[in-house]
Every structure is written in structure tokens, then in C-alpha cells.
C-alpha positions as CSV (number, residue, x, y, z in Angstrom):
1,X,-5.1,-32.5,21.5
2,X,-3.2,-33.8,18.6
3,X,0.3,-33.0,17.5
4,X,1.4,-32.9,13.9
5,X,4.9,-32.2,12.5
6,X,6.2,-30.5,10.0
7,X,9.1,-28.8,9.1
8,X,8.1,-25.4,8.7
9,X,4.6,-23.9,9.9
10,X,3.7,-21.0,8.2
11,X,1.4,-18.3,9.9
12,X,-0.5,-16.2,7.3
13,X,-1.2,-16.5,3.8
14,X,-1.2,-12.9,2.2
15,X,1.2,-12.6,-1.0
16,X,4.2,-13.0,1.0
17,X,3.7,-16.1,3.3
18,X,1.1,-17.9,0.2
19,X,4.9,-17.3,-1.8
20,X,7.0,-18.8,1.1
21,X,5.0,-21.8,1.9
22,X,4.7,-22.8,-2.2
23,X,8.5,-22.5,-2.7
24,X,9.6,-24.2,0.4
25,X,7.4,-27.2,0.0
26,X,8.5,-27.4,-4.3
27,X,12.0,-27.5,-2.6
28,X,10.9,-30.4,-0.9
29,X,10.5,-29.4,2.4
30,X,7.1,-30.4,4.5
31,X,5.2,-27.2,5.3
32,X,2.3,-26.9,7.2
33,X,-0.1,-23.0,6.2
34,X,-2.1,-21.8,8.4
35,X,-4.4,-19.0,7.5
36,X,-7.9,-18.1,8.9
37,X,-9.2,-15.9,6.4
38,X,-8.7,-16.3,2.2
39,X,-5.7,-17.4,0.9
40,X,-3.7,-14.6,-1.0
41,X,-4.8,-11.9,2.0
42,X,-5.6,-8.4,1.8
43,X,-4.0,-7.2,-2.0
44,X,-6.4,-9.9,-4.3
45,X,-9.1,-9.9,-2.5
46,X,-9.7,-5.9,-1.1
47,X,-6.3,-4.0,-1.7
48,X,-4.4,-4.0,-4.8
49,X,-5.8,-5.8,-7.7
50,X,-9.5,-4.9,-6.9
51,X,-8.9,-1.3,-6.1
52,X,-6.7,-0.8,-9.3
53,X,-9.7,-2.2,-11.2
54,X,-11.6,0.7,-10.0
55,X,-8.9,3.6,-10.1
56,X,-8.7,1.9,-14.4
57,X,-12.4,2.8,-15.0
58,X,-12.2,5.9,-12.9
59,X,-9.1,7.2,-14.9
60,X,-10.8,6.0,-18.4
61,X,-13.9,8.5,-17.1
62,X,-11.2,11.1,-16.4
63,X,-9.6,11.3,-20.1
64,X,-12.7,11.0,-21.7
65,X,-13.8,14.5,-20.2
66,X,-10.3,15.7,-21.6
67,X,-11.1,15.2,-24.6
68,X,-13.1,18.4,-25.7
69,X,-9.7,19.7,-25.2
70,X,-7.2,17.6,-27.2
71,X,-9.3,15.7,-29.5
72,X,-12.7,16.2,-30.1
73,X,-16.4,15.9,-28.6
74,X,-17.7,13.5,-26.6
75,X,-21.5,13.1,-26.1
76,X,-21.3,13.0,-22.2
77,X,-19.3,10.9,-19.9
78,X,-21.7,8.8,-17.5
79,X,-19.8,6.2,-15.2
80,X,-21.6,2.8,-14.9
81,X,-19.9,1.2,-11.5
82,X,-21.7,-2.1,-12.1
83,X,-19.4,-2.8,-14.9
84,X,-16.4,-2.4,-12.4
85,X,-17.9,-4.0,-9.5
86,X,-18.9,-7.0,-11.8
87,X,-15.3,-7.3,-13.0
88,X,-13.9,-7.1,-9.7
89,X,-16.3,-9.8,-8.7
90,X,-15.8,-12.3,-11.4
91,X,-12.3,-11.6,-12.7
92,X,-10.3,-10.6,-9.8
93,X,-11.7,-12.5,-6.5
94,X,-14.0,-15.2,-8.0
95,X,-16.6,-13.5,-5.5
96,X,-14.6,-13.6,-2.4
97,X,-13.7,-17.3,-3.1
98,X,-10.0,-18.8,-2.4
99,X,-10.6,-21.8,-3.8
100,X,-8.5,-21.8,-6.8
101,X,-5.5,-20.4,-4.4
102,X,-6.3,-23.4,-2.1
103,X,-5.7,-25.8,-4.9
104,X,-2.7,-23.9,-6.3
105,X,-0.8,-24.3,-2.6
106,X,-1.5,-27.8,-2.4
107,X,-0.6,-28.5,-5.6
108,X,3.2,-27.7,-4.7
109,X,2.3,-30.4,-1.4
110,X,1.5,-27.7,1.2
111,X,-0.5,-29.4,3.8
112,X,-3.7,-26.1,4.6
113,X,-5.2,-25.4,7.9
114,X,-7.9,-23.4,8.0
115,X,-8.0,-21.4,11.4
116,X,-6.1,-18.6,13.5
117,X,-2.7,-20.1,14.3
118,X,-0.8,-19.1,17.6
119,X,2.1,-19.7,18.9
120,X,2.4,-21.7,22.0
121,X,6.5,-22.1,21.8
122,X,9.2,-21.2,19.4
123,X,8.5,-24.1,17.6
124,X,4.9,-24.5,17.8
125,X,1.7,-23.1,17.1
126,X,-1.8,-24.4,17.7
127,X,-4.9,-24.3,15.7
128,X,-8.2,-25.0,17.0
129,X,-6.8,-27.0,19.9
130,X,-4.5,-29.2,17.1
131,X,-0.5,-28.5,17.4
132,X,1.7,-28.2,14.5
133,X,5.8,-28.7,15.6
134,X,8.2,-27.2,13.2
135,X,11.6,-28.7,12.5
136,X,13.0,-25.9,10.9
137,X,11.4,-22.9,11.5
138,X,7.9,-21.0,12.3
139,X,7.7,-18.4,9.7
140,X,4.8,-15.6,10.9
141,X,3.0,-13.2,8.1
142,X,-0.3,-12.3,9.1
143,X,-0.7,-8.9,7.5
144,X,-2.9,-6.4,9.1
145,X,-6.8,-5.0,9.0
146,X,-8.3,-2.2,9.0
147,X,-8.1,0.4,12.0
148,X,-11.2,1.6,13.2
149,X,-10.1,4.5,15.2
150,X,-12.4,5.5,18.8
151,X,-14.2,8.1,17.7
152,X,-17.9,8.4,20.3
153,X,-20.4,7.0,18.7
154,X,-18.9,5.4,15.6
155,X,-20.4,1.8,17.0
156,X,-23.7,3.5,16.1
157,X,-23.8,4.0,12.4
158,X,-22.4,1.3,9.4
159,X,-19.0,1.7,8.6
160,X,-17.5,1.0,5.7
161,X,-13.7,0.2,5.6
162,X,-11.7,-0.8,2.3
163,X,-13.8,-4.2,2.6
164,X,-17.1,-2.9,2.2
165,X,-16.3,-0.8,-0.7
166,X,-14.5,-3.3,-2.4
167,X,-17.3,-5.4,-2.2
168,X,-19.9,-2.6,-2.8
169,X,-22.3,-3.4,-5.8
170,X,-23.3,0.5,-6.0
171,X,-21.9,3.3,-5.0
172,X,-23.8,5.8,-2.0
173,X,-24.7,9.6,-3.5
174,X,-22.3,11.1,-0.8
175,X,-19.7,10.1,1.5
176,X,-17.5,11.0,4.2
177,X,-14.0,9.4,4.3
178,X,-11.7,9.8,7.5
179,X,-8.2,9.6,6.1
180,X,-6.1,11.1,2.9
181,X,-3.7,8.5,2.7
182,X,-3.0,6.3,-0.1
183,X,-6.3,4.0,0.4
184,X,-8.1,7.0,1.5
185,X,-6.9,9.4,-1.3
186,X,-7.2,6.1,-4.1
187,X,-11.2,5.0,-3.1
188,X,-12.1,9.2,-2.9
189,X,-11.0,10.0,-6.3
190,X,-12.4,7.0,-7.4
191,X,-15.8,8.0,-6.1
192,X,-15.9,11.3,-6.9
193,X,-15.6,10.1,-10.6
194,X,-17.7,7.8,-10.7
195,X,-20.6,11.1,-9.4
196,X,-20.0,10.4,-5.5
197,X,-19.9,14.0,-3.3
198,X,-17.4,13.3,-1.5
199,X,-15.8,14.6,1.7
200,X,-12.2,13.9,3.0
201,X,-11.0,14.2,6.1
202,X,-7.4,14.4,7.2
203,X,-6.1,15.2,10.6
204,X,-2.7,16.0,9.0
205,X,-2.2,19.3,7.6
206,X,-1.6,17.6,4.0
207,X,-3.2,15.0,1.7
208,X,-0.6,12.1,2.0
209,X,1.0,13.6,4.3
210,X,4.0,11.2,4.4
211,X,5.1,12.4,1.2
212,X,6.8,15.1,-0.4
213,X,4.4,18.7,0.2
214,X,4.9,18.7,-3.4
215,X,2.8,15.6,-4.1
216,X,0.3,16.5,-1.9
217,X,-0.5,20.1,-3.5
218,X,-0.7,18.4,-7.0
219,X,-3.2,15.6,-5.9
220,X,-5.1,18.9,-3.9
221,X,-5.5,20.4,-7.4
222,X,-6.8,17.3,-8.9
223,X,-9.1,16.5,-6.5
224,X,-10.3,20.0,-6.3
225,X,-11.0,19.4,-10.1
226,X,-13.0,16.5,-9.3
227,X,-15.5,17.9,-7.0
228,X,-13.8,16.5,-3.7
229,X,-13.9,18.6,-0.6
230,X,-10.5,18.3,1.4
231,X,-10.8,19.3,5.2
232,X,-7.2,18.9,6.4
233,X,-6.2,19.8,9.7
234,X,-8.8,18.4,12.0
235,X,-10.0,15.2,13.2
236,X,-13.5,13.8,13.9
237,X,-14.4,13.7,17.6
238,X,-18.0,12.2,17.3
239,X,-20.5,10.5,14.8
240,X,-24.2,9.8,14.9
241,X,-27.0,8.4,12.9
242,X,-28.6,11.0,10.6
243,X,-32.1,12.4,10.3
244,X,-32.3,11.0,6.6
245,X,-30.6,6.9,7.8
246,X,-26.9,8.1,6.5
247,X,-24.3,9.5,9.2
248,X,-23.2,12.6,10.8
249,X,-19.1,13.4,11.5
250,X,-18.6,16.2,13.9
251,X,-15.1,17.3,13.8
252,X,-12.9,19.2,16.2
253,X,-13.3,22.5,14.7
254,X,-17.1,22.7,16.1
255,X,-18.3,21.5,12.2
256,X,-20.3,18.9,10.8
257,X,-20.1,16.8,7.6
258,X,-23.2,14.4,6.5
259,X,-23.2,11.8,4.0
260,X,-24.9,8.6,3.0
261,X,-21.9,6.6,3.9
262,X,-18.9,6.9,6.2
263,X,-15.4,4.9,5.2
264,X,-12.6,4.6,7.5
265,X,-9.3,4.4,5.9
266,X,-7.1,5.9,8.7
267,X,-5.0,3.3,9.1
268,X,-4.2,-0.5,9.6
269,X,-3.5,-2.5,12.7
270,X,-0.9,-5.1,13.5
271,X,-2.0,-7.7,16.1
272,X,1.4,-9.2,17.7
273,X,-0.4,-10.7,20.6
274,X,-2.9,-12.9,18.4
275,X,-0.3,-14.5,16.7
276,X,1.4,-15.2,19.8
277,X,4.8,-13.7,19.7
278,X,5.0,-12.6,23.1
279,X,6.1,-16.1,23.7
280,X,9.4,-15.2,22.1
281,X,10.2,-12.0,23.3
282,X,7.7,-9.8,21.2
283,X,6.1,-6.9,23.4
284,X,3.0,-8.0,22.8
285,X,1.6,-4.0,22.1
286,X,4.1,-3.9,19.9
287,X,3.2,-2.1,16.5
288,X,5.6,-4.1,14.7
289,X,8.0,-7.1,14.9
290,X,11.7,-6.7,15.3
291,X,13.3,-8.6,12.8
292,X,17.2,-8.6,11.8
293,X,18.5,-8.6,8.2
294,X,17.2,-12.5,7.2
295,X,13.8,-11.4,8.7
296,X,14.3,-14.1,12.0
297,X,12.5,-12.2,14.5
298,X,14.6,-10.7,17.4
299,X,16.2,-13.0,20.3
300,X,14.5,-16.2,18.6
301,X,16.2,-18.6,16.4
302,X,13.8,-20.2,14.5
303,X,10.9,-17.9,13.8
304,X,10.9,-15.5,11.2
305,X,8.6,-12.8,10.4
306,X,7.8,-10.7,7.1
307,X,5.7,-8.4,5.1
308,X,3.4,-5.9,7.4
309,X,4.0,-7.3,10.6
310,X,7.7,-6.1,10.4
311,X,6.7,-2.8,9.7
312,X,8.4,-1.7,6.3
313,X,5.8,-0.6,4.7
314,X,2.3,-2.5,4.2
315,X,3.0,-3.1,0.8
316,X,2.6,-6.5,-1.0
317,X,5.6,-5.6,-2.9
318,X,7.9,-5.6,0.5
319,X,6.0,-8.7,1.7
320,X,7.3,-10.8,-1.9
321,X,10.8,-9.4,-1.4
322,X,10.9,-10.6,2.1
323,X,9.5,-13.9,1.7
324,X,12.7,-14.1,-0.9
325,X,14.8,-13.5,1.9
326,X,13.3,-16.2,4.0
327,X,13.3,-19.1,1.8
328,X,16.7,-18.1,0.4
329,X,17.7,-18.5,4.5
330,X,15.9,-21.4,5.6
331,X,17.0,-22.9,2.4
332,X,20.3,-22.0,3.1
333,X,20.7,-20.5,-0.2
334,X,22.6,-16.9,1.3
335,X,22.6,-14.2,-1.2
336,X,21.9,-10.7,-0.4
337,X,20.2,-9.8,2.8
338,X,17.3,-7.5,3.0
339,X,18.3,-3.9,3.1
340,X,15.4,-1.6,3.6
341,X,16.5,1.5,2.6
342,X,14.9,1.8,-0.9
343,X,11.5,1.2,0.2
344,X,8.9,1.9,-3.2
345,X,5.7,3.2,-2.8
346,X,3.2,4.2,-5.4
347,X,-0.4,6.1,-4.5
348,X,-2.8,5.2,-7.6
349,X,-4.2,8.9,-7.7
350,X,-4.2,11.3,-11.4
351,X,-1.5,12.3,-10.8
352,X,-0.2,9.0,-9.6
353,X,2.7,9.5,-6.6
354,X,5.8,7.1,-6.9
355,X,7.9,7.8,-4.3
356,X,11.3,5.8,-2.6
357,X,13.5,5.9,0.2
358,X,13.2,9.4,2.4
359,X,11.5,12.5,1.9
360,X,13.5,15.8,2.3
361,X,12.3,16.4,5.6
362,X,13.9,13.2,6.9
363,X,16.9,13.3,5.1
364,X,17.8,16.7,6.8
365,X,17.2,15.1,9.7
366,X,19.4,12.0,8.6
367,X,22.4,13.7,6.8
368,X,24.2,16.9,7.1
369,X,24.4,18.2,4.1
370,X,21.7,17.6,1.7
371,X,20.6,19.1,-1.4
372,X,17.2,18.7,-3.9
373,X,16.7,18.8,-7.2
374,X,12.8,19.4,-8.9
375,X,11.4,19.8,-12.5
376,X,7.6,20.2,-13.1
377,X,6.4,17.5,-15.9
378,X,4.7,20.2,-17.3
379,X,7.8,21.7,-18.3
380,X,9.4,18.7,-19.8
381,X,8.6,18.1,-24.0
382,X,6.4,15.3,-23.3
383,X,4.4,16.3,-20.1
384,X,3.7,19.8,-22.6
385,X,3.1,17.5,-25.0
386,X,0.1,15.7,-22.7
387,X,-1.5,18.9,-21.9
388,X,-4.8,18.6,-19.3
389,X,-3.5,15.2,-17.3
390,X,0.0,15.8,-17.0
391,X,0.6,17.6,-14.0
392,X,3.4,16.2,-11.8
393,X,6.8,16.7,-10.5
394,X,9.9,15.4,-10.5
395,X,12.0,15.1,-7.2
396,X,15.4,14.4,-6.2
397,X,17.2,14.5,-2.6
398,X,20.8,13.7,-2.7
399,X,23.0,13.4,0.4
400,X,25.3,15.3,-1.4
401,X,28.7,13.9,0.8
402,X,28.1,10.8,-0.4
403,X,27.0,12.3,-4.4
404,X,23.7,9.8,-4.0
405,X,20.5,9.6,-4.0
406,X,18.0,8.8,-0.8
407,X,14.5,9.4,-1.9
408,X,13.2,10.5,-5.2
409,X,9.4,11.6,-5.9
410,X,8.0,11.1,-9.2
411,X,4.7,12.5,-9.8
412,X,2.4,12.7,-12.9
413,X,0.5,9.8,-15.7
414,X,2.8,7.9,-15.5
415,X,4.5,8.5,-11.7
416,X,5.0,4.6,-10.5
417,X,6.5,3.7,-13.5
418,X,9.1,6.9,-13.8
419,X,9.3,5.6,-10.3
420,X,11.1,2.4,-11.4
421,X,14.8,4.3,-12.4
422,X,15.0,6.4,-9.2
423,X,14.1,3.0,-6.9
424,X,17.1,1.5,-8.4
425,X,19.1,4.8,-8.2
426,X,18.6,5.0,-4.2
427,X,19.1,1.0,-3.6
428,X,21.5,0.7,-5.7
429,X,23.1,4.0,-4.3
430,X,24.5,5.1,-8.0
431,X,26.3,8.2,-7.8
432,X,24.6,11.3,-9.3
433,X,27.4,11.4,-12.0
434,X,27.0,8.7,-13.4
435,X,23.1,9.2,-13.4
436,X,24.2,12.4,-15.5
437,X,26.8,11.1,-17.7
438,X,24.2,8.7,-19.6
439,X,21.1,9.7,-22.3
440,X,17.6,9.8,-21.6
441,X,14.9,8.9,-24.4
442,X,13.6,11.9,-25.7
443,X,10.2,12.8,-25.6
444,X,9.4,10.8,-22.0
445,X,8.3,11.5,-19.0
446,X,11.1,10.4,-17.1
447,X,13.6,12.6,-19.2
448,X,12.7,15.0,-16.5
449,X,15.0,13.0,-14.1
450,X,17.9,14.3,-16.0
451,X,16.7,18.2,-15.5
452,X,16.2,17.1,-12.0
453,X,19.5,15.9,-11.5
454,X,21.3,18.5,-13.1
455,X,18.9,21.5,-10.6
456,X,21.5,19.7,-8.2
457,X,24.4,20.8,-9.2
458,X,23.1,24.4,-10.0
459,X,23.3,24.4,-5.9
């Protein structure tokens, strides 16, 4: 067995850790990167860019049906997915090739391993029987995968997950998707567009059920519009091969949904014992990483952890603004530690869902006296003005001892972006009167914040 040095070995290269090894080694420290699969991870490759692709094309199908209403005739709307498949292929993952991200890393004088990385001490961690000693610091960012929950018989037909319909060339007639989160609710929508019949299913009682109930009825509506069936409220409890080669769900109401093709997209799985944390403390079934305000993981002093291993949200957003912390700490840089309070999360559905910090639901459970503050869009000059599309909602929660914000849900075209003002609002914890004592741009969408705010003090 060799031994190497280094010193810093970092343990997964998704956005965050790809980020943390480039910076570290242009500061001139030697780093060590150790990933097993591409380099970038999950959100170039089968999350973010790629999916975003499709939910573009999908959208672009979607306003061209509106137009009979608003500005004309079209002479029918036919989706061509080859178009987006080819583009995710060739612009956005160079068909599933990392070379170019390879050559960017070593270009800053990263030394790349290719292999699973574990560690074997709080300073070590072995690849493929080689050991890599870190002077410094072991930093650990290996993402998560897919979850394939165990339902009976779900070894027996093809699953698809995120992956496989990333990478899909064409598109099944009819599909059955267990899950109405974000991914879940995203890739249906999508499919249903592009002429999929498509079935969701969501043990929750909600679409998205994380988020405001108000979000979820609006993306309901919409996908009602779009031909997708919504079964909420039960879970699948078998699956089987169909007469006709596509797949059979039986769910815990005594019913049964067939389609061509079933996708998973109930969830993602953190693997703590693979990376070998337990030999720092790290309950090894643990579903995340305990990690203190400079992300250095619970009760050991030179290992770090970030982005969805530490549980904040599986977000390549969160996983860049972590990695800052880290280098800024093993640098020894200080500034502002990570605070995780604010966390922003955007859903890609029409009506897109931008939502940060806590729901109402949790903040009554959090603070004592809170109240809320909603405006449809449809009611503000522009969302009138935008007619068939423009459904959303605007809404505030203020803990209203304090006169701040701690979530906000913006909902509508244009929901992530709106988004933007409210996440600084709740990090920054502005007080409500300022928020009310400045102009907003008139005719925009997020001049409904304003009407929002001011519902507050109607309370």
C-alpha cells in the first residue's frame, strides 16, 4: 500500500467540493480530489442544468398554446423531445463526459484520483488500497443518489430515477412517477408537455408538500391543466411487470396505475458509512453530518463536511455557499460564518415556487406570535397584465415580536427570481418597516411584495 501526502484531501467533487479543491490549490495549497463518479456531480450532469433544459422547451410548448388567447393563432403545438435531449447531450454534459472538468481542476494544480475515497483516520483516506495523509484538513462532499424506496417487487420491472430520464433519448407514452416533490413535480410537468400521460403519486396529502398549501394548490391547478393525474394521499405497496412489457403500481388504497415507464423521485440518500465518517464520531446511519458553524464536522478537528451530506438542503446553491465557508476557514481568511436560516429553494414548475426560510406551519411552531401576509399575482397590475400563465401568490410570515421576516413564498412566471428580495429580507432579517418605507417598480411582479407586506399590518 502506498502513502501520498497532501495537504488537504478532498472527498467528492459535486459543485461544492469541484469549488473547494480549485480555490484551495490556486491559493497554493497541495490538494489531493477524490471522486468516483464525474466531476461536477449530480446538478451538470442529471439535476440542475439538464433538467432546466427540459422544463425551457417544456415552458416554450406551454406559451405557445396561450397564444390563441393573447396574441393570435398558432397552427398546432407539437413537442419534438429529440431537440432537447440532443441539447442536453451535446451542450450541457458533453454526453456524460467529465473530461473538460478534469482538465479544468488540474489546471489550478489539483492532483485527481479517480475512485471511492474512505476514511481510514481523521487525516486519512484510502483509495483503491492507495492512502492519501492530509496536513491540513480532510474536507468530505459526496452528495447523495437517488432513493429507491422497498416497495415488493420493484427489483422486477426497469426503473427509471432522475438518471435515466435525463439521459432518455425519447420519451415513454405513459408513466407513473412515485413522488410530487421538486424533481418529481419538475420531470412530470415536463412530460406531460411534451404528450406523456402521466400519473403522480404522492404519499403526502399535497404536491410539494414541504411548502406553503398555497403553492401546492396552484401547481395542482396547473398540472390539472396539463393532463397530469395527481393521486395524493397513498403510497405504493407493490409493483409488477405488465401484460403489455410496461409496469403495474398497486397502491394502498386497493388501486392500480399502469404505465410504460415507472420513475422514482421519492427522495435521495446520504451514505455516512461509505465515506467513512464513523471513524470520527459520525453515527454511521446517520442521515446527515453534524457540522458546526465553519462546516468542521462534530468532535473532529480537521475534517469538514458540506453541501448534502450536512443536511441543509440538497441544493447546489447551499453546497457553493458552504464550500465558501470552508476555504475562507482553512485558509484562515474568517469572515462571516455560515448561518442557515435563509435557506432558498426554487421548484422549476409554471407556476415556478421560490420559497425561503420556514413555512407558516413551522414558524407557529418556532415563535409565539406570528402573523402572514398574501397577495394573489393575479391581482397585482402586472400578473392581470399576463393573463393565462400568471397564476401565483405572494407570501409573507413575519415573527411579528421581532417586526421580520422568516420565510416568504413567491409563486408565479417569474417565482425564483421575485424569490431573490424576500431571501435577502429573511437573511438579512430587515425589519418589515423598512421593507415598507421604500418604492417598488411599477408594473412587476414583485410589486406584490409590497401588498403583501402591508396585509400584515392590516392584522
Amino acid at each position: 500500500m502506498s502513502e501520498h501526502a497532501a495537504d488537504v484531501v478532498v472527498v467528492g467533487l459535486g459543485p461544492g467540493g469541484e469549488d473547494v479543491a480549485g480555490r484551495l490549490a490556486e491559493a497554493g495549497l497541495e490538494v489531493v480530489a477524490v471522486n468516483a463518479g464525474l466531476v461536477g456531480g449530480e446538478c451538470p450532469y442529471w439535476g440542475c442544468i439538464p433538467s432546466k433544459m427540459m422544463v425551457r422547451g417544456a415552458g416554450l410548448l406551454a406559451e405557445a398554446r396561450r397564444v390563441p388567447d393573447l396574441a393570435g393563432s398558432v397552427d398546432g403545438v407539437t413537442g419534438d423531445w429529440s431537440k432537447v435531449a440532443t441539447r442536453i447531450r451535446d451542450e450541457a454534459t458533453d454526453d456524460w463526459d467529465d473530461q473538460v472538468a478534469v482538465d479544468r481542476l488540474t489546471g489550478k494544480g489539483v492532483t485527481f484520483v479517480r475512485g471511492r475515497g474512505r476514511l481510514v483516520s481523521t487525516d486519512t483516506v484510502e483509495v483503491d488500497g492507495e492512502r492519501y495523509t492530509a496536513r491540513k484538513g480532510v474536507v468530505v462532499a459526496t452528495g447523495s443518489a437517488p432513493s429507491i424506496p422497498p416497495i415488493d417487487g420493484i427489483d422486477t420491472v426497469d426503473v427509471w430515477t432522475n438518471h435515466e430520464f435525463i439521459e432518455a433519448k425519447e420519451l415513454p407514452a405513459s408513466l407513473v412517477v412515485l413522488g410530487g416533490g421538486a424533481i418529481g413535480a419538475e420531470l412530470s410537468q415536463v412530460s406531460a408537455r411534451y404528450g406523456v400521460q402521466v400519473t403522480v403519486v404522492e404519499r403526502a396529502e399535497r404536491l410539494l408538500a414541504l411548502e406553503e398549501p398555497a403553492a401546492s394548490e396552484l401547481v395542482l391547478k396547473a398540472f390539472e391543466a396539463d393532463g397530469v393525474t395527481v393521486r395524493t394521499g397513498v403510497g405504493a405497496t407493490g409493483v409488477r411487470p405488465g401484460d403489455d412489457g410496461g409496469v403495474v403500481v398497486t397502491l394502498d388504497d386497493g388501486s392500480e396505475v399502469a404505465a410504460e415507464r415507472l420513475l422514482v423521485a421519492s427522495g435521495r440518500r446520504v451514505d455516512v458509512a461509505a465515506v467513512g465518517l464513523d471513524v470520527v464520531g459520525v453515527d454511521p446511519h446517520a442521515h446527515a453530518v453534524p457540522v458546526d458553524e465553519w462546516c468542521r464536522v462534530e468532535g473532529a478537528e480537521q475534517v469538514w463536511a458540506l453541501g448534502d451530506v450536512v443536511g441543509h438542503g440538497a441544493f447546489t446553491h447551499m453546497s457553493m455557499f458552504e464550500a465558501d465557508v470552508v476555504v475562507r476557514d482553512l485558509l484562515g481568511q474568517g469572515g462571516e460564518p455560515a448561518t442557515w436560516h435563509a435557506i432558498p429553494r426554487v421548484t422549476f414548475t409554471d407556476p415556478e415556487v421560490g420559497a425561503v426560510g420556514l413555512t407558516e406551519a413551522q414558524a407557529r411552531e418556532q415563535y409565539p406570535n406570528v402573523r402572514v401576509g398574501s397577495t394573489p399575482l393575479e391581482s397585482t397590475t402586472r400578473g392581470w397584465i399576463h393573463g393565462p400563465g400568471g397564476a401565483g401568490v405572494i407570501h409573507v410570515v413575519e415573527d411579528a415580536d421581532r417586526g421580520v421576516l422568516v420565510g416568504a413564498t413567491s409563486v408565479g412566471p417569474c417565482g425564483g427570481e421575485v424569490l431573490g428580495f424576500l431571501a435577502l429580507a429573511v437573511h438579512a432579517r430587515i425589519p418589515v418597516s423598512t421593507m415598507l418605507a421604500m418604492p417598488y417598480a411599477y408594473p412587476t411582479f414583485h410589486r406584490g411584495i409590497e401588498t403583501a407586506l402591508k396585509a400584515l399590518r392590516d392584522q
